[in-house]
C-alpha positions, 0 to 999 in steps of 0.5 A: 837728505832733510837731515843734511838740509837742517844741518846746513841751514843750522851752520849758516845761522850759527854764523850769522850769529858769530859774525853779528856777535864779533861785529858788535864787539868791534863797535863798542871796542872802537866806541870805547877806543874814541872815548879815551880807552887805552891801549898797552904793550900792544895788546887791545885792552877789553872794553870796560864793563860797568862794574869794571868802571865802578871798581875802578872809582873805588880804586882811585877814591878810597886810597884818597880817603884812607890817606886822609883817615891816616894822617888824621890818626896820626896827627891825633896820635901825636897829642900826649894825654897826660892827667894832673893827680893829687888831693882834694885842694891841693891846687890842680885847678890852680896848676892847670891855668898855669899850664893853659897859660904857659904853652899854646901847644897844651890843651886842659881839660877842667874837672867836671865838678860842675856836672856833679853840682847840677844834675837835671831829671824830668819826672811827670806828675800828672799832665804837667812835667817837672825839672829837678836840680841834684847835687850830687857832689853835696849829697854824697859828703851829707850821705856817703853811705848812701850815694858814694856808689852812685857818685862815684858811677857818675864821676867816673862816666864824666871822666871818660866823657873828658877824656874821649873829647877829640884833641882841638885843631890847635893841637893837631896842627901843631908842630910842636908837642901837642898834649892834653891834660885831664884834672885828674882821670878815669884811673884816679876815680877807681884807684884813689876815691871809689877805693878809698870808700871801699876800704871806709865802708861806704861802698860794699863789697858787691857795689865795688865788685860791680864798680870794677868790673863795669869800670875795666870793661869800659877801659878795656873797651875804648883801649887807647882812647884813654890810655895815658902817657904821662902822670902829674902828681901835685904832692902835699901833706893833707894839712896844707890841702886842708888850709886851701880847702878852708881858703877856697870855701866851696860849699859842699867841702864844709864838713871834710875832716882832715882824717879824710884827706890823709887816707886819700893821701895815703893813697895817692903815695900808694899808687904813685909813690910806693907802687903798692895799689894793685893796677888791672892795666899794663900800660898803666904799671909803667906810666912815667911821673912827674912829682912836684912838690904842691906844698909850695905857693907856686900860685904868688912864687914867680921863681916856682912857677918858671920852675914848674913849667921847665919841670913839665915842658921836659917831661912832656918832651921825653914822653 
């Protein structure tokens, strides 16, 4: 008899329940109905929950977002980056202006000698601190032996500083064909000067064991942050490179000999001309080129300047 009692007494409570529990539904159902729910197909769509809502935000922002982040990328992947080669003084400062002046769609990035020339350090001596000025550019024509190693890490760094700088809107706005152009590159820096010591003996064989491996790993690392699509090679014979170096009369050059920049020319046609340098990188195995005769004074030559630039706006264009 009691059992029955409970029984009917648990039964009533459990329907209580179901009936306050289906009531509540039914007001956050017409709740959520009058504040712009919808219903599809005929069928009652549940009431969100907030988490439901805050998947729903991130549905509708990211596809924002992410369109915005691609068509950035794309934009940036239409920017060319190609890099002016060629010897010590043989008018890549030069052809560079030309190139700024000849097209709004052509970005040049300035070899960062400037850097090299004035290197900042703080060291402390006793309670007051001191700044000291290095040119490490002069120091490694006084000293080679000694600093080549040490310029040619931080060339390289200041090199990939150049070539990592984002395009300018200029470029990505264009409509045209947008291009970037280094004096000179990352590659250069180990395929042509830090090699270059190496074979002279002014670098040794675990600093340039060093110098490579640290060197393909930051390539490999920024990957196509600094791939190139395109090579400018200014070629010249090293006596004319010789007489611009002597015309120009940067100060630390002074004690360049002409057999110094005959091995760099050497191998400037090594890795561009004759394809014989031994490249780590596959992209770079195929890069096009563009050769033009430096030899020439396209600087006062009107006549060569317009040639150049036609040259160069139709490598640009199948690049």
């Amino acid at each position: 008899m009691m059992s029955a009692l409970y029984g009917c007494v648990f039964f009533n409570c459990v329907s209580k329940l179901r009936k306050q529990t289906a009531l509540t539904q039914v007001r956050r159902f017409v709740q959520w109905k009058m504040s712009g729910g919808l219903i599809r197909g005929g069928n009652t769509a549940t009431p969100p929950t907030i988490v439901a809502m805050a998947n729903r935000k991130r549905n509708l922002s990211f596809p924002s977002s992410r369109c915005l982040s691609k068509s950035a990328e794309e934009a940036k992947a239409r920017v060319k980056r190609v890099s002016i080669e060629g010897n010590i003084a043989v008018g890549k400062s030069t052809f560079a202006k030309l190139l700024q002046s000849a097209c709004s769609d052509w970005e040049v990035m300035a070899e960062p000698v400037s850097k090299w020339q004035n290197i900042r350090s703080e060291t402390s001596k006793g309670t007051e601190p001191q700044s000291t000025v290095s040119n490490l550019l002069q120091m490694m024509y006084q000293d080679p032996q000694r600093w080549s190693y040490t310029f040619q890490t931080y060339s390289c760094m200041s090199r990939l500083r150049t070539q990592l700088q984002p395009p300018p809107a200029r470029l990505l706005n264009s409509e045209g064909t947008p291009v970037q152009v280094y004096e000179r590159s990352v590659y250069s820096d180990r395929y042509i000067f830090a090699l270059n010591m190496f074979e002279l003996g002014c670098i040794n064989t675990t600093e340039w064991a060093v110098y490579q491996d640290w060197h393909s790993l930051l390539v490999e690392q920024f990957g196509h942050q600094v791939e190139l699509e395109g090579i400018i090679y200014l070629r010249a014979p090293a006596k004319k490179c010789m007489e611009r170096l002597k015309k120009r009369g940067r100060a630390e050059e002074k004690g360049v000999k002409l057999d110094y920049l005959d091995k760099l020319h050497v191998q400037h046609e090594r890795w561009l001309v004759e394809k014989s340098t031994e490249i780590h990188f596959e992209k770079l195995k195929q890069i096009p080129v563009l050769e033009l005769d430096a030899s020439v004074e396209f600087k006062s030559d009107p006549v060569v300047r317009e040639q150049f630039i036609t040259k160069v706006k139709n490598f640009f264009s199948a690049l």
